[in-house]
C-alpha positions in Angstrom: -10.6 -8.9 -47.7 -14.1 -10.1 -45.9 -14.5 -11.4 -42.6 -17.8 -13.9 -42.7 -19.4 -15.0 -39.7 -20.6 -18.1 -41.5 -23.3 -19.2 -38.6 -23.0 -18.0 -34.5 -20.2 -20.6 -34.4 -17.9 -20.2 -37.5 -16.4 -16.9 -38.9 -14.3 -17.1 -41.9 -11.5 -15.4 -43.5 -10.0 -16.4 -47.0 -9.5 -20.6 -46.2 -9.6 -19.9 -42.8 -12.4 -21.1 -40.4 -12.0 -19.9 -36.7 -14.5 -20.9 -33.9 -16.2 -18.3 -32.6 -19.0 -16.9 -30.5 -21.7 -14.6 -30.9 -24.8 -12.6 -28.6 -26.7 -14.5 -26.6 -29.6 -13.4 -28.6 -28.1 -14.4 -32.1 -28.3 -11.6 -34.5 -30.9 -8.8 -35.8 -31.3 -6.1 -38.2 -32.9 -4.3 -35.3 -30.3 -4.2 -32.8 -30.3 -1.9 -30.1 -28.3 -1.0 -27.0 -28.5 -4.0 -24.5 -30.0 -6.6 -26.4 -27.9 -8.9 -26.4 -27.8 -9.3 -30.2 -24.9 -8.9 -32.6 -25.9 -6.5 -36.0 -26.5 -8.3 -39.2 -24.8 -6.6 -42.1 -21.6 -5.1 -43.5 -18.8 -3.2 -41.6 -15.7 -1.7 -42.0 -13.6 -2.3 -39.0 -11.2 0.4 -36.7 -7.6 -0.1 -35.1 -6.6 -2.8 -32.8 -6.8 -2.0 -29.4 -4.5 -4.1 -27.4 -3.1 -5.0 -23.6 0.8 -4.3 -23.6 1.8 -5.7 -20.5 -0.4 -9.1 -21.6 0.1 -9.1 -25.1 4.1 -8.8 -27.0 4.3 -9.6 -30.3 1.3 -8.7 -32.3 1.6 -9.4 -36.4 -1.1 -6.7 -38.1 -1.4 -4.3 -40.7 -3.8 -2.5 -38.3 -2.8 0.6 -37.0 -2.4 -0.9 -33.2 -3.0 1.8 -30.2 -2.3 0.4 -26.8 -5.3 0.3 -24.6 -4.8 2.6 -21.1 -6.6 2.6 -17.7 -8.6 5.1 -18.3 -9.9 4.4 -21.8 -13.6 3.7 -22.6 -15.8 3.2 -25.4 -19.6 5.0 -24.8 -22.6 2.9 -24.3 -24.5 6.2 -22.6 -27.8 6.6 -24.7 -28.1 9.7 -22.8 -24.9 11.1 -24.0 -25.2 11.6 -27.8 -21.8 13.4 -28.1 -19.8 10.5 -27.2 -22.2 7.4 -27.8 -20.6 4.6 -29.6 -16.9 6.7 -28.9 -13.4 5.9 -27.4 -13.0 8.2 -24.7 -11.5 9.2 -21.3 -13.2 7.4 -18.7 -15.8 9.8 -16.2 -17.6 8.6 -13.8 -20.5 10.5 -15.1 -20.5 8.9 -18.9 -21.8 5.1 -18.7 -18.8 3.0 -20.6 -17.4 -0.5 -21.6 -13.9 0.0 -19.9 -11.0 -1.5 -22.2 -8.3 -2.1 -19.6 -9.7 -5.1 -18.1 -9.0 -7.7 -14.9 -10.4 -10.2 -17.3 -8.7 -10.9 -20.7 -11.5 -10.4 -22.9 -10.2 -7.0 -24.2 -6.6 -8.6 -24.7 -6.9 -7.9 -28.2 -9.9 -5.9 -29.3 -11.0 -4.3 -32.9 -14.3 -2.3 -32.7 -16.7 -3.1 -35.7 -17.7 0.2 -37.3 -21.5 -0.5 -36.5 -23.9 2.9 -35.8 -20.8 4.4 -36.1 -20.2 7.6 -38.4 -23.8 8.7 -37.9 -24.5 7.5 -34.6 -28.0 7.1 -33.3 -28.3 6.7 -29.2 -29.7 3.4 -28.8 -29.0 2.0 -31.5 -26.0 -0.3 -30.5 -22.8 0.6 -29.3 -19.6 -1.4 -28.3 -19.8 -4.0 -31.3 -16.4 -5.7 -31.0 -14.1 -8.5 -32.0 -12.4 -9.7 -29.0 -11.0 -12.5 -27.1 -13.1 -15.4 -24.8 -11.5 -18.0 -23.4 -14.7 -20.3 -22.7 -17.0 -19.7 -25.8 -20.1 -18.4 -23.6 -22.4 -15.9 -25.5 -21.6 -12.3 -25.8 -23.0 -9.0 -25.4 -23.5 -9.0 -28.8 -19.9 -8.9 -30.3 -17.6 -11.3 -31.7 -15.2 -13.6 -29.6 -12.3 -15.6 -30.5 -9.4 -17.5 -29.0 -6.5 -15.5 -28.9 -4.2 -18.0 -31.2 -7.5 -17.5 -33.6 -7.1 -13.5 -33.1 -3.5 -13.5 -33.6 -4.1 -15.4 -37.0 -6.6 -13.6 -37.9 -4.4 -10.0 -37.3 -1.7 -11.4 -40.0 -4.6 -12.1 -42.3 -6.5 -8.9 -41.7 -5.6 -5.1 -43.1 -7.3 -1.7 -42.6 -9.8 -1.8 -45.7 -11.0 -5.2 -44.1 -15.0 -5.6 -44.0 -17.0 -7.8 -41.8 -19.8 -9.2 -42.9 -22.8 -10.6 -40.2 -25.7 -12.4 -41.3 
């Protein structure tokens, strides 16, 4: 199974064509941390990561982990033990913080980008999640959640995306 982001608009699965949205900055083979650009190649993808009191009844083959208040994910290019990692929220540790006001993070799979050998800097926080209003990422992926919930019956755990 292959996830394609066809151009910074389309991503495809199978038959399936769901609008999307990309970084601000397209995409690079370069990337690195605060660029705004979303990584060109091919990834494996993790668990979904999801909002229970916003989200109910979620179809997947994903191994799904509800998302708590103090979870994080490293963006820290000073921290090289935890960069590009789920973790428990410090103050000290710079972090993309999961539970969120908005509902971006709703529904959330991290793309396995500079992520077994991690290199500070590099990237971190590449993820598919929600958006509402189609404006430019960070440098993830963004879909509509009736797109993501589609998309979570299509998908399974040896599921690759691939970015050009």
């Amino acid at each position: 199974m292959l996830i394609y982001l066809k151009n910074k608009h389309t991503l495809k699965i199978d038959d399936f064509s769901f609008k999307c949205v990309i970084g601000k900055n397209g995409t690079s083979i370069n990337k690195i941390e605060g660029d705004k650009k979303t990584p060109k190649g091919t990834f494996c993808i993790e668990n979904l990561y999801y909002r229970k009191d916003r989200v109910k009844k979620i179809q997947t083959k994903l191994k799904s982990i509800p998302i708590s208040k103090f979870m994080g994910w490293c963006d820290d290019v000073s921290n090289k033990k935890l960069y590009n990692k789920l973790f428990r929220i410090t103050k000290k540790i710079g972090h993309e913080k999961l539970f969120r006001k908005d509902k971006k993070y709703d529904l959330l799979i991290p793309i396995k980008y500079n992520y077994h050998k991690r290199i500070s800097g590099k990237g971190s926080c590449i993820f598919l999640h929600l958006t509402n209003n189609y404006k430019p990422t960070a440098g993830c992926i963004a879909l509509n959640k009736n797109d993501f919930l589609i998309m979570l019956k299509i998908i399974n755990k040896k599921t690759k995306i691939k970015i050009n």
